[in-house]
TINUPA-500907 format. One record per residue (C-alpha): x, y, z; residue number from 1. Coordinates in steps of 0.02 Angstrom, whole numbers, always signed. Layout:
@east = X; north = Y; up = Z; seq = NUM .
...
***
This chain:
@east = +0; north = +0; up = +0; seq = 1 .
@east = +70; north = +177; up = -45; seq = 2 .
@east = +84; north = +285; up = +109; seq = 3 .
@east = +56; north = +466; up = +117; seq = 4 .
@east = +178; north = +580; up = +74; seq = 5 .
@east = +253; north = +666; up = +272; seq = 6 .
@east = +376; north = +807; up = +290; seq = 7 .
@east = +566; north = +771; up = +341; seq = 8 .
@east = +587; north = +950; up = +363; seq = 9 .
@east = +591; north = +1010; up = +560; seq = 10 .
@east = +465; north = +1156; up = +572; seq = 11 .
@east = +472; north = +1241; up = +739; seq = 12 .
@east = +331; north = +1390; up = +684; seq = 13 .
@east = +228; north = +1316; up = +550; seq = 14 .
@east = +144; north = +1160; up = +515; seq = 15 .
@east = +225; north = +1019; up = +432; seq = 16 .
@east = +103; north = +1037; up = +275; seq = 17 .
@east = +129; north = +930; up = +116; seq = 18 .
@east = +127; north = +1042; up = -22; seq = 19 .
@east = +55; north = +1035; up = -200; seq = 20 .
@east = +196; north = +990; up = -327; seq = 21 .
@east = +190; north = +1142; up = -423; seq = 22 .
@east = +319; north = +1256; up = -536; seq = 23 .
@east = +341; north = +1411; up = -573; seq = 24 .
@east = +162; north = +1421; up = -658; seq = 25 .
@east = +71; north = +1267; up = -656; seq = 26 .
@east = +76; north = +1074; up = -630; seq = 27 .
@east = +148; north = +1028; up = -792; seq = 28 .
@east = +252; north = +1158; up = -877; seq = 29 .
@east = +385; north = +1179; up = -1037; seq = 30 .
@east = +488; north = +1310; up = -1059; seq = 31 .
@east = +529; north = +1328; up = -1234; seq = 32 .
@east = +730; north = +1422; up = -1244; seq = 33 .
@east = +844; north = +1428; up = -1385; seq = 34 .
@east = +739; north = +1509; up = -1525; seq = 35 .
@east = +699; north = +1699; up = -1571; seq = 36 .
@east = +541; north = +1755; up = -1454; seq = 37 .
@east = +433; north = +1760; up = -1627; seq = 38 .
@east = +498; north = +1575; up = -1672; seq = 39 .
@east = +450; north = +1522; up = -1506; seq = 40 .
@east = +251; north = +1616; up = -1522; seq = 41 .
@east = +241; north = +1520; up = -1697; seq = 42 .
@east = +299; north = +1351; up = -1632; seq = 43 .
@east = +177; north = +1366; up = -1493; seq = 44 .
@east = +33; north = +1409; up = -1616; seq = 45 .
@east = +72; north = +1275; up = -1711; seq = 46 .
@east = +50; north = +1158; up = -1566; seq = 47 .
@east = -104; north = +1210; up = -1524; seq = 48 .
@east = -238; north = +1138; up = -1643; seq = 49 .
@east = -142; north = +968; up = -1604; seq = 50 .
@east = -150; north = +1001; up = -1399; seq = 51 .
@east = -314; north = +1064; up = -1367; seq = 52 .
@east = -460; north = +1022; up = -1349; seq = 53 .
@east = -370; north = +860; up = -1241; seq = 54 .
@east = -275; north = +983; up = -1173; seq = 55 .
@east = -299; north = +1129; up = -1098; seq = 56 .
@east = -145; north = +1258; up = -1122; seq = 57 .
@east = -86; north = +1430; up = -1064; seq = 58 .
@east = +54; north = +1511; up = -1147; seq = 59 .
@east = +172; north = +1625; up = -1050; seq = 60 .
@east = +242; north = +1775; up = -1135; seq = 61 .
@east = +339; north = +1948; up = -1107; seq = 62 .
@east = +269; north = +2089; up = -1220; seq = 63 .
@east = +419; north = +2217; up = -1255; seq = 64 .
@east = +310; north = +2328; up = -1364; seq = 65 .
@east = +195; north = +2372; up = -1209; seq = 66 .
@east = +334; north = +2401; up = -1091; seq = 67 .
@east = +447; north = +2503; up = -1208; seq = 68 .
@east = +277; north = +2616; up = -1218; seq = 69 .
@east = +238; north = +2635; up = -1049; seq = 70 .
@east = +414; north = +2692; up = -1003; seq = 71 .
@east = +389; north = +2826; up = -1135; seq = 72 .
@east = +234; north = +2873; up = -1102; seq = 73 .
@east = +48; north = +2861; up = -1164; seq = 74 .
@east = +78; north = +3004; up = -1293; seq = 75 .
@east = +225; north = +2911; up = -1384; seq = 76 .
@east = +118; north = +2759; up = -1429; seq = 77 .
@east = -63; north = +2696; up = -1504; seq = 78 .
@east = -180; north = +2701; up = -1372; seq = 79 .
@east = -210; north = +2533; up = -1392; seq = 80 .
@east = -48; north = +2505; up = -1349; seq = 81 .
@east = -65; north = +2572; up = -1161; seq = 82 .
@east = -177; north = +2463; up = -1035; seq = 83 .
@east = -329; north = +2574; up = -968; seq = 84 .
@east = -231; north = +2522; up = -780; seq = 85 .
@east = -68; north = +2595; up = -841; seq = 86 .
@east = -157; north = +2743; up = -911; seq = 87 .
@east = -282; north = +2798; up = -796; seq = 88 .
@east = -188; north = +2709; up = -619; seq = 89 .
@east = -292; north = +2594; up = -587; seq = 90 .
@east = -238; north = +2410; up = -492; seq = 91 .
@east = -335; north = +2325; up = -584; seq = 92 .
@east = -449; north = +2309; up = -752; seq = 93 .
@east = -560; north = +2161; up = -800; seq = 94 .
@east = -617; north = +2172; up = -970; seq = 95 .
@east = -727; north = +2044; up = -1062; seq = 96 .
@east = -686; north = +2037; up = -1238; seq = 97 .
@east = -825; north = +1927; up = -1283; seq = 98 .
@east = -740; north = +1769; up = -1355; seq = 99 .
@east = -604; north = +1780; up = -1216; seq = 100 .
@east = -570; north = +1893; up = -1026; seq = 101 .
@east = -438; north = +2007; up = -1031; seq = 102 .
@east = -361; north = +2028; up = -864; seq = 103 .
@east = -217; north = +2185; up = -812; seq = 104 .
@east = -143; north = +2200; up = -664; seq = 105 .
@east = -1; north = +2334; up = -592; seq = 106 .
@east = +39; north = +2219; up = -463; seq = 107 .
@east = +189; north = +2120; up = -500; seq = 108 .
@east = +144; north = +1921; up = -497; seq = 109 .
@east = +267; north = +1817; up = -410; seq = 110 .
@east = +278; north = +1612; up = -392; seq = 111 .
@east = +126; north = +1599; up = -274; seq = 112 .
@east = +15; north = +1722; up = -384; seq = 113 .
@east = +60; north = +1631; up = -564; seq = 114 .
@east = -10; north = +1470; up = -540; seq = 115 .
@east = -171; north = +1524; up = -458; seq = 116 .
@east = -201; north = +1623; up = -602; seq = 117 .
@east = -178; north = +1481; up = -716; seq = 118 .
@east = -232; north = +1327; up = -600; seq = 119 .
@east = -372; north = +1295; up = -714; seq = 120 .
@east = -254; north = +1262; up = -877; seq = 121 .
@east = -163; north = +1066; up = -875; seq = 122 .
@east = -7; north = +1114; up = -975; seq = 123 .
@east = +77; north = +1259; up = -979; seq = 124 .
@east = +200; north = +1342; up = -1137; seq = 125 .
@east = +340; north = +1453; up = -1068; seq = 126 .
@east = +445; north = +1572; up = -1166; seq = 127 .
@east = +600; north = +1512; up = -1098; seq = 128 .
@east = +688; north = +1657; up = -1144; seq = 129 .
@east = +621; north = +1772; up = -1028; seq = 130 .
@east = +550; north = +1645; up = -891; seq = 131 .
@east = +608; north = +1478; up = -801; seq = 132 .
@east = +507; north = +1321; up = -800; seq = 133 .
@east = +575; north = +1182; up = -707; seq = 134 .
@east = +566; north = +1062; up = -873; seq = 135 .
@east = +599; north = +1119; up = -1047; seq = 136 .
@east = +616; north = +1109; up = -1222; seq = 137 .
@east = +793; north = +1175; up = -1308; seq = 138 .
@east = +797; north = +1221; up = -1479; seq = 139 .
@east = +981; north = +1215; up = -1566; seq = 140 .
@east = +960; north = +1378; up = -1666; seq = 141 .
@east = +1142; north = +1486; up = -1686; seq = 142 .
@east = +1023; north = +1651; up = -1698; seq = 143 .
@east = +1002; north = +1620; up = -1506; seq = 144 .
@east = +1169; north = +1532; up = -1432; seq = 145 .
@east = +1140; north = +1434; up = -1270; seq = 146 .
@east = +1294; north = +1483; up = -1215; seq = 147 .
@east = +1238; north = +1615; up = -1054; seq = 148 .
@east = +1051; north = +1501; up = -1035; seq = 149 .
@east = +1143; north = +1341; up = -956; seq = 150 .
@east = +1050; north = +1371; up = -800; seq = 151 .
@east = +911; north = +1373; up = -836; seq = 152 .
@east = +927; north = +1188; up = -916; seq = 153 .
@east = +862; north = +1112; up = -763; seq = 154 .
@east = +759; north = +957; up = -804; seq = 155 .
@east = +783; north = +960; up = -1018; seq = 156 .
@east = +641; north = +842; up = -1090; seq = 157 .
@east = +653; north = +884; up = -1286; seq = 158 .
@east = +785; north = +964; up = -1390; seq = 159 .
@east = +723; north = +1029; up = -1570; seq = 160 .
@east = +845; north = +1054; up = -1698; seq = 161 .
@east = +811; north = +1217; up = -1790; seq = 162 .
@east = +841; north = +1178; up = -2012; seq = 163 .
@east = +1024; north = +1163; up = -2049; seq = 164 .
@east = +1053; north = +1091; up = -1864; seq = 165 .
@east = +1119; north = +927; up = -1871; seq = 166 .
@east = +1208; north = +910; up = -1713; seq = 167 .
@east = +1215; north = +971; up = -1528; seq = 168 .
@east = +1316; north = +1095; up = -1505; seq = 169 .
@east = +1473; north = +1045; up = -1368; seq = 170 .
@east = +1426; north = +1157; up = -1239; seq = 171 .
@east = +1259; north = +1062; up = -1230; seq = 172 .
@east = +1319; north = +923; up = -1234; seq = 173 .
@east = +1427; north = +934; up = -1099; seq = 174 .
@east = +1292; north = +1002; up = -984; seq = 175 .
@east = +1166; north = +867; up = -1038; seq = 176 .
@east = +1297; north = +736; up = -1027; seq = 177 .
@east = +1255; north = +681; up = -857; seq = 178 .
@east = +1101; north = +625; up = -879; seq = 179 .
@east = +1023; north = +503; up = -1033; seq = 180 .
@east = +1004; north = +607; up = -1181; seq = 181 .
@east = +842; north = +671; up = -1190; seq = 182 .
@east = +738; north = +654; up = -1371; seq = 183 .
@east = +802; north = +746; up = -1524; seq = 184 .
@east = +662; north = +827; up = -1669; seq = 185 .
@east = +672; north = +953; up = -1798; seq = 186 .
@east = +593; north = +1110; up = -1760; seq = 187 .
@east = +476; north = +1057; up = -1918; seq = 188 .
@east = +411; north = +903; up = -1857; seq = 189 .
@east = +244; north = +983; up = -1770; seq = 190 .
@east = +173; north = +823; up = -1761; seq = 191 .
@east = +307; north = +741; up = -1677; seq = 192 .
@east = +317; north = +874; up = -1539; seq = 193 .
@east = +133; north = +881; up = -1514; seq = 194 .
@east = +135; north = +676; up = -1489; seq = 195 .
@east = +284; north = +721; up = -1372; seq = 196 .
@east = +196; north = +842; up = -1264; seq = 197 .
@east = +42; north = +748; up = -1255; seq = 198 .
@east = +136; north = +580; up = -1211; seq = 199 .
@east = +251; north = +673; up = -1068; seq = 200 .
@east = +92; north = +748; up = -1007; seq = 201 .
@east = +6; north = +574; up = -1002; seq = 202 .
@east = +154; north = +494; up = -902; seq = 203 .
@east = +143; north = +640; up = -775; seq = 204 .
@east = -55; north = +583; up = -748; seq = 205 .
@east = -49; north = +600; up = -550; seq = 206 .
@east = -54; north = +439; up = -444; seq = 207 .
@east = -254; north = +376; up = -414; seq = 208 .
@east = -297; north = +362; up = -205; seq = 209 .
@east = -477; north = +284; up = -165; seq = 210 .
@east = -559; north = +404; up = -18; seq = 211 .
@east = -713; north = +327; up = +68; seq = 212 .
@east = -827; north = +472; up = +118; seq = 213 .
@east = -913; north = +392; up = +314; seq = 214 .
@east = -904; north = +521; up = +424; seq = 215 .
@east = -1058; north = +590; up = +423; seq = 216 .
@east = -1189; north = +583; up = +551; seq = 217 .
@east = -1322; north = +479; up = +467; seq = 218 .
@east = -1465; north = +559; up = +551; seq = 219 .
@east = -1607; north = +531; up = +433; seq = 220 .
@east = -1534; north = +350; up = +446; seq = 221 .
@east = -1552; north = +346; up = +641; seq = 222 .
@east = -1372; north = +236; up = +634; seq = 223 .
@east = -1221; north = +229; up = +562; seq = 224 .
@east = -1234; north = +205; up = +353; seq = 225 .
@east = -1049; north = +156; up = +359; seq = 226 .
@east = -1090; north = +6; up = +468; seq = 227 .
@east = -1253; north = -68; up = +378; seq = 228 .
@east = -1240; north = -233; up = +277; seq = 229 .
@east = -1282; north = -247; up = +100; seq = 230 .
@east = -1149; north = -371; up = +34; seq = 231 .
@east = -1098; north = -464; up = +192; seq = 232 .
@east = -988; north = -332; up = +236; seq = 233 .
@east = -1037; north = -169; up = +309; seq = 234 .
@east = -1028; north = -18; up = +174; seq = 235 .
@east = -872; north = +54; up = +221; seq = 236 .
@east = -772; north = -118; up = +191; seq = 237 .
@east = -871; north = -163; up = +29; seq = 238 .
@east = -841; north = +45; up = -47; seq = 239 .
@east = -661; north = +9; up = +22; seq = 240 .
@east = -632; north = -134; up = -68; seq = 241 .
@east = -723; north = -81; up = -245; seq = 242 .
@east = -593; north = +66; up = -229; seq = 243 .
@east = -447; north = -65; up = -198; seq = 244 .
@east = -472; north = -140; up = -375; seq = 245 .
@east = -409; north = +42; up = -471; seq = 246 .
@east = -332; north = +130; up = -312; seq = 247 .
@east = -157; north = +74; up = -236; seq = 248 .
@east = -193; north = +140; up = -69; seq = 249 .
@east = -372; north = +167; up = +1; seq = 250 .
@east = -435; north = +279; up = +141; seq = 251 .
@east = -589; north = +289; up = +255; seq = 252 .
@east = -633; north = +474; up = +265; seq = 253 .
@east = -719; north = +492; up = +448; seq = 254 .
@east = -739; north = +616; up = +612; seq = 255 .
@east = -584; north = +586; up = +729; seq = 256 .
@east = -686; north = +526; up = +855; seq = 257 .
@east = -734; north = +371; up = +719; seq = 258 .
@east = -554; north = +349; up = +699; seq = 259 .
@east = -536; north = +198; up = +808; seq = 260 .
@east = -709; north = +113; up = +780; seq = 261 .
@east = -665; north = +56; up = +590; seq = 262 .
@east = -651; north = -124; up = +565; seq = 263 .
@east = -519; north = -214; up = +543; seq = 264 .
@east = -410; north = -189; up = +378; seq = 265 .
@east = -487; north = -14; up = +332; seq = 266 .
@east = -346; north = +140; up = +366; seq = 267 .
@east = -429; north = +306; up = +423; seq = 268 .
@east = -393; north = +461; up = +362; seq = 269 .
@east = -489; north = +583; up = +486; seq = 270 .
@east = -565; north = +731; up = +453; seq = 271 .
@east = -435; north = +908; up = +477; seq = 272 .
@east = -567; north = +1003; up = +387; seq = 273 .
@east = -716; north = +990; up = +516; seq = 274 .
@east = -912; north = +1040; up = +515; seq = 275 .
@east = -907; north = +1025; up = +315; seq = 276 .
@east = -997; north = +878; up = +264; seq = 277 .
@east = -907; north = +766; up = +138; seq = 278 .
@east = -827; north = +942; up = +85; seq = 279 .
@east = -729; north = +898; up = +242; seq = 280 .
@east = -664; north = +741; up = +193; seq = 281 .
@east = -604; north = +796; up = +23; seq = 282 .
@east = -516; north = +949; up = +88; seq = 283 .
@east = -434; north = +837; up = +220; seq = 284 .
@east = -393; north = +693; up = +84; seq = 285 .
@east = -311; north = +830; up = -8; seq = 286 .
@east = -213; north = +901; up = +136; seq = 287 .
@east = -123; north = +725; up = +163; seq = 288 .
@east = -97; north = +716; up = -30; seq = 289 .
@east = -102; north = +860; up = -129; seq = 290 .
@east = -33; north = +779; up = -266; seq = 291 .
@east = -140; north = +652; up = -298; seq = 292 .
@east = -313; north = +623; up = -395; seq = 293 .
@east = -430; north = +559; up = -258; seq = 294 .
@east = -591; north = +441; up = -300; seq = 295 .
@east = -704; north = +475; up = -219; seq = 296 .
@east = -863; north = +380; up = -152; seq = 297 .
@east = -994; north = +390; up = -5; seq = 298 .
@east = -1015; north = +246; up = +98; seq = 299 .
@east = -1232; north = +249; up = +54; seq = 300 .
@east = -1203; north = +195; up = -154; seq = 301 .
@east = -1254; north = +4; up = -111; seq = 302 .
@east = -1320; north = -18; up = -314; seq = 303 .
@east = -1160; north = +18; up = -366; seq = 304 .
@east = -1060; north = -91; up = -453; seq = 305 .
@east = -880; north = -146; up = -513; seq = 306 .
@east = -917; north = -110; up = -697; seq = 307 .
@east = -984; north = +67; up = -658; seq = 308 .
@east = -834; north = +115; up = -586; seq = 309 .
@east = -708; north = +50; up = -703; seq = 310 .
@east = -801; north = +153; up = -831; seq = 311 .
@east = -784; north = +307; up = -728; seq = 312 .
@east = -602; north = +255; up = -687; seq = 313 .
@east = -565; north = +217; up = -893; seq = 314 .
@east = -640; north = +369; up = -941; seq = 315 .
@east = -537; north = +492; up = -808; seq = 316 .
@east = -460; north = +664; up = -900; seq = 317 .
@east = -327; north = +720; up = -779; seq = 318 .
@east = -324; north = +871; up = -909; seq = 319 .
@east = -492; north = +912; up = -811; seq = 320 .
@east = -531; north = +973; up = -639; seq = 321 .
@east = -607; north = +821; up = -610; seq = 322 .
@east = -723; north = +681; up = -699; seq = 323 .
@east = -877; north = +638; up = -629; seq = 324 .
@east = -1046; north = +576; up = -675; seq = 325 .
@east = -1199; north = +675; up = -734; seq = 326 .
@east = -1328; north = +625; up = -615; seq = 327 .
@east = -1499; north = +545; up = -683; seq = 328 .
@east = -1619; north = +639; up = -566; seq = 329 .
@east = -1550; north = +827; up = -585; seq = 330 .
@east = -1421; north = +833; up = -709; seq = 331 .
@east = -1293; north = +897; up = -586; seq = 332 .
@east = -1130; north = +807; up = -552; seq = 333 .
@east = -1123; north = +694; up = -429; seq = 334 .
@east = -985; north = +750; up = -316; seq = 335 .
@east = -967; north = +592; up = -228; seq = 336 .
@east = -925; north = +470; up = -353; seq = 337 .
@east = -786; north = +593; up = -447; seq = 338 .
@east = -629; north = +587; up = -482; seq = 339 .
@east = -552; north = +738; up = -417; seq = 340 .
@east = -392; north = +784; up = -474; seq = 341 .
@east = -249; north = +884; up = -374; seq = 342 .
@east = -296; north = +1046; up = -450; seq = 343 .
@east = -480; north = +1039; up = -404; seq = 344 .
@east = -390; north = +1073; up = -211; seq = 345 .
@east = -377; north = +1225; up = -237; seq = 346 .
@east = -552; north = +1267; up = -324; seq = 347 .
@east = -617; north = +1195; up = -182; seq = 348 .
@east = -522; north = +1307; up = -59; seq = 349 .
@east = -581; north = +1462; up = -163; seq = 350 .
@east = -745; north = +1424; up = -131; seq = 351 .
@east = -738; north = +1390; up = +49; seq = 352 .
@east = -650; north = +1566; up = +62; seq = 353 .
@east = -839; north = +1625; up = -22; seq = 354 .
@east = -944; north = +1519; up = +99; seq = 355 .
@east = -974; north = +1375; up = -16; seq = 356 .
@east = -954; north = +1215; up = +60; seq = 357 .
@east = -1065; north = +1096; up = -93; seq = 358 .
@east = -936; north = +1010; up = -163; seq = 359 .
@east = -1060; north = +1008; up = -305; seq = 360 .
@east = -1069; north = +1184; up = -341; seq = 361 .
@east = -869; north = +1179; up = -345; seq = 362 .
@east = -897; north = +1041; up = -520; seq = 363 .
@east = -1032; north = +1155; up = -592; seq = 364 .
@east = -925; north = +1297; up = -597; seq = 365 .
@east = -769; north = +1205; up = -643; seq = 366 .
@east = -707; north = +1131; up = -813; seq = 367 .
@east = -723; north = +943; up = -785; seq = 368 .
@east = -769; north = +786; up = -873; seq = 369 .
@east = -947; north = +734; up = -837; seq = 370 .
@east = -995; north = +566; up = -918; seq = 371 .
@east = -1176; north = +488; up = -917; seq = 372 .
@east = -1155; north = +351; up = -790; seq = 373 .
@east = -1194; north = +187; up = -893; seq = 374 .
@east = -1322; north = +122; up = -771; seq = 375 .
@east = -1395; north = +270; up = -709; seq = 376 .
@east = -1496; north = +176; up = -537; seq = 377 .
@east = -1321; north = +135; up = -498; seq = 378 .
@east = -1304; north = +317; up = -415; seq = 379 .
@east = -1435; north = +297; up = -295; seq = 380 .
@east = -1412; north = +322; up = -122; seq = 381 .
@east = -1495; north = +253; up = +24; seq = 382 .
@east = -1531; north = +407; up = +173; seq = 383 .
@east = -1680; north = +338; up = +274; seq = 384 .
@east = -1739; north = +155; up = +355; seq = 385 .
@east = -1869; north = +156; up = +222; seq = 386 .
@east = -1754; north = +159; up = +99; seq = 387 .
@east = -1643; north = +38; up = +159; seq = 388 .
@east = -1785; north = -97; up = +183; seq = 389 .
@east = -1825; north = -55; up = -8; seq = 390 .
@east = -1642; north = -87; up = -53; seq = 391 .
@east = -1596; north = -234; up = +46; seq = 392 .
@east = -1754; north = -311; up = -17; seq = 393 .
@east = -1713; north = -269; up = -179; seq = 394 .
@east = -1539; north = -326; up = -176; seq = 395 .
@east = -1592; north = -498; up = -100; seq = 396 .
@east = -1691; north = -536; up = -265; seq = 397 .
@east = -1543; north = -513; up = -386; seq = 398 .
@east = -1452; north = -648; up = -443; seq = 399 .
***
């Protein structure tokens, strides 16, 4: 069983948090270095129609023109070319330009600011030569030697020969030479460095934990849900152990007071986030691993089946926020049986911060994967001593 990630750094002041594996401006990002600044744009445009919709991808850019006319002033460039915030001092300007949001700030962004602006994008472009990325892409190009740009060649995943390259040149060499020599394309082989991208963000696809939501109250039930018995096992061993056939490690979301009352073989995780509902046990799941995609179910799904989960499991886009079923009855998500990937932790923090605490209302607003489940009764949940009589009945007649 995979264990959760725990700090081996001694913090005297602050909590020993696991943090979110993020760069410099997202999850997955590629700085692209070696090329002209206009090369680089072009190369990234190219990509696109091969990336997206699969994919969804921010570019990261410095615009000279804009700065050069602010420092000389409104009156020494086109209008257009001066921001309303530069012009006029404001802090900020929001402006919707119909088929896209246009967004300018004074305030300078910094390492913490970047990726929350761009947490809901799954791959993100870097020009490489005017920002770091802690993985990149090197074109060979003698316009733009590499010469003074070695440090930046951190964690070098492609190198793209630019036409007339045929070799590395030996100062790259050397400085790659420690390390397996990483793929080699010519910058004209668009195809070949869209597969690439799409293939190195596929093998980054964050690790898959099953999270049993049972910590709730069950007062319309008037006892424990976790502990009933549809399947000769009570509902938090049988969730547990549908999870166990797509998750390597498998936790039982519940109040710490629960925390010693689980049977035997199921591993707690209890709630850190409390008086949420199952809000509560996502936020917490998160907190012990923010880098993994948690799959999530409540203990009350007694229809559901093997075969509907491997279908939620086989159609999971970690390019999403998350992937979830459409629910039969409302056509809402369901929250709890989702697939919520790592950067959905943070959505779901923003709207706690607004007094939101439906998990639900967190996938509506987000850009996920919603499939039609492929037996829709499968979703039902069982709340109240009524239903339960209904459902073990019903259960008892199946063969």
């Amino acid at each position: 069983m995979d264990s959760l990630p725990s700090s081996t750094v001694k913090r005297f002041k602050h909590a020993a948090l696991a943090r979110p594996d993020v760069g410099e401006f997202g999850r997955h990002e590629l700085a692209i270095l070696g090329a002209p600044c206009g090369d680089i744009q072009t190369l990234v445009a190219r990509l696109l129609p091969l990336l997206a919709p699969q994919l969804r991808v921010a570019y990261v850019d410095a615009d000279h023109a804009a700065g050069d006319a602010a420092a000389e002033g409104a009156a020494a460039a086109p209008a257009k070319a001066v921001p309303y915030v530069a012009e006029k001092g404001l802090s900020a300007e929001l402006v919707d330009k119909i088929t896209y949001r246009q967004l300018n700030l004074t305030r300078a962004l910094d390492r913490f600011t970047q990726p929350e602006l761009l947490a809901h994008d799954s791959v993100v472009l870097v020009n490489g030569n005017h920002f770091r990325a802690r993985q990149q892409v090197v074109v060979v190009d003698p316009r733009k030697p590499l010469d003074k740009k070695l440090d930046r060649l951190t964690d070098v995943r492609l190198i793209l020969l630019a036409d007339g390259q045929a070799e590395l040149p030996a100062v790259l060499a050397e400085h790659l030479s420690a390390a397996p020599l990483p793929p080699v394309l010519g910058w004209a082989e668009t195809e070949k460095i869209a597969a690439f991208i799409r293939q190195w963000y596929a093998q980054a696809a964050p690790v898959l934990r099953g999270l049993v939501l049972a910590g709730g109250r069950s007062e319309r039930m008037q006892t424990d849900k976790g502990a009933l018995h549809y399947h000769n096992l009570d509902q938090r061993q049988h969730t547990a152990a549908l999870l166990a056939e797509f998750c390597p490690d498998v936790r039982v979301s519940v109040r710490p007071d629960q925390a010693t009352e689980l049977p035997g073989g199921l591993t707690a995780l209890p709630d850190t986030f409390l008086g949420l509902g199952p809000l509560g046990g996502i936020l917490s799941a998160f907190q012990a691993d923010p880098n993994a995609a948690w799959l999530v179910l409540a203990c009350d799904l007694p229809f559901l089946t093997r075969e509907t989960l491997e279908y939620l499991v086989s159609n999971r886009q970690p390019a999403r926020m998350a992937t979830s079923f459409r629910s039969p009855w409302d056509e809402f998500p369901e929250p709890l049986v989702s697939i919520w990937e790592p950067r959905s932790y943070g959505q779901l923090l923003r709207f706690l911060s607004l007094g939101y605490s439906c998990p639900r209302k967190a996938l509506i607003n987000s850009d996920i994967e919603l499939l039609h489940p492929p037996v829709p009764e499968e979703l039902r949940n069982v709340n109240t001593p009524e239903e339960r009589a209904a459902a073990t009945q019903e259960l008892a007649q199946r063969p």
